[in-house]
N, C-alpha and C positions, 0 to 999 in steps of 0.2 A: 330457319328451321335447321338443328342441326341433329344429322343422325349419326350415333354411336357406337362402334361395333367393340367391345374388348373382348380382343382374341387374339390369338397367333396369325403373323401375316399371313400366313399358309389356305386362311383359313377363307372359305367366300362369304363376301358381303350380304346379309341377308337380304332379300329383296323386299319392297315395302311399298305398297301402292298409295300415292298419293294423293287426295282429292285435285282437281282441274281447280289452276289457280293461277295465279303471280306470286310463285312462292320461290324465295331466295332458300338454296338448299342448298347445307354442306356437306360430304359424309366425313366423319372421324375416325378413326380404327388406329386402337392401341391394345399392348400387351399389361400387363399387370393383375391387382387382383380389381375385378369389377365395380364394387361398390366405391371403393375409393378412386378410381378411376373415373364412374359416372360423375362422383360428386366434385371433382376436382375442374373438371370439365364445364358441369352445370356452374360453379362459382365462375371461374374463368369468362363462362357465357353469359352471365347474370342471368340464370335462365327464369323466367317464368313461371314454367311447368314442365313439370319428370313424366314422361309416358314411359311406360315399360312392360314388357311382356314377363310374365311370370309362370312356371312352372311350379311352384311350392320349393319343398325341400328335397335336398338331394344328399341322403345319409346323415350321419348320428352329429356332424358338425357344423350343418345346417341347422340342427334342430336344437342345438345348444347357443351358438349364435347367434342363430336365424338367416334365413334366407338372404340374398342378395338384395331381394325388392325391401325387406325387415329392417335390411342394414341402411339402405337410404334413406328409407321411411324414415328412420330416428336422427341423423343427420342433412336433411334436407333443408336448403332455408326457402324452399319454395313447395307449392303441392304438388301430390305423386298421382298421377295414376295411374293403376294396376291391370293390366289383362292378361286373362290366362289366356293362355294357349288351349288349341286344340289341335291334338296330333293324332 
């Protein structure tokens, strides 16, 4: 299981409860832009499956190229799933 943070080092790791298991965890945290950074990651991984939290869009160039989770979705070679958030 590998978890992903892209962001600024600066920045804290989101915290993330994991079911009781024998589960091999890594964390990752890098800078760049998101989408191409989960996706590059997920290849690297040969991942599986994309879990991601999703807030929708966020302003006018979001909405042109679509969201971050939009932008995986169409380059994915594996399936996504989507949660929103609740803040």
């Amino acid at each position: 299981l590998t978890l992903l943070h892209v962001g600024p080092s600066t920045s804290k790791f989101p915290s993330v409860r994991i079911p009781d298991g024998d589960w091999n965890i890594e964390q990752v945290r890098c800078d760049g832009n998101p989408a191409a950074e989960i996706l590059a990651i997920a290849k690297d991984k040969q991942a599986r499956l994309i879990i991601m939290v999703t807030s929708g869009e966020h302003g006018w160039l979001d909405v042109i190229r679509g969201s971050t989770t939009e932008q995986v979705m169409r380059e994915a070679n594996c399936p996504l799933l989507a949660v929103p958030t609740f803040f």
